[in-house]
N, C-alpha and C positions, 0 to 999 in steps of 0.2 A: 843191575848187578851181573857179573862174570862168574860163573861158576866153570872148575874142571872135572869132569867125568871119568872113572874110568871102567870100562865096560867089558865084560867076558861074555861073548859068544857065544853058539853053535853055528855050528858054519856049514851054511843053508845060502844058495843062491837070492833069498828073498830076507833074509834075516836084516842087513840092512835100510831098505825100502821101509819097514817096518817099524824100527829104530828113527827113523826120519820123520815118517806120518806121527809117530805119538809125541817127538818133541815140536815139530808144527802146529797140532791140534792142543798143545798144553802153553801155547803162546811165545816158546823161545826161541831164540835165532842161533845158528851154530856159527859159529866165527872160524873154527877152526876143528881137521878131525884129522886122524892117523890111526889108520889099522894096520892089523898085521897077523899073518898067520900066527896058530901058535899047535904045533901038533898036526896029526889026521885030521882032526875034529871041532878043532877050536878056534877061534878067531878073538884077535886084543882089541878091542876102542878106544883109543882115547880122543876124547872131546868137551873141547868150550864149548859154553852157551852163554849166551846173553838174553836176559830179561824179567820183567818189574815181579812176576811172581813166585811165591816160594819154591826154593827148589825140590822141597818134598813133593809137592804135587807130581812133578814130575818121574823122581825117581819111583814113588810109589808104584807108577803104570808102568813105566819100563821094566821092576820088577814082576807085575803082571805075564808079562809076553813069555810065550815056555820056550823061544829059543833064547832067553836071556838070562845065563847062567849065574853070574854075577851084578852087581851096579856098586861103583862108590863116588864119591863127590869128596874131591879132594881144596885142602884149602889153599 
């Protein structure tokens, strides 16, 4: 399954890295990203993922994460 992401930031030289390690450890693969400033303080994601399990699991942990302001999963 392809799911699209779209991701709101704090914008933290590590906030990235971080975003990567949970959707690795929750079994997905990213096929495609685009970030982008947005303000002083904030940073845009958007990002594909691909893979066999639910995408809740995932967004659940990436709303975990406290530099991660937003999460949506777009259809």
């Amino acid at each position: 399954m392809s799911y699209q992401l779209s991701l709101t930031l704090v914008q933290q030289p590590e906030v990235l890295e971080r975003v990567l390690r949970v959707v690795r450890h929750r079994g997905f693969k990213v096929t495609k990203m685009d970030m982008q400033l947005e303000g002083e303080q904030g940073v845009g994601l958007a990002m594909h993922v691909e893979g066999e399990r639910a995408i809740e699991l995932l967004t659940n942990q990436l709303d975990k994460l406290f530099d991660v302001v937003d999460c949506r999963v777009h259809a």
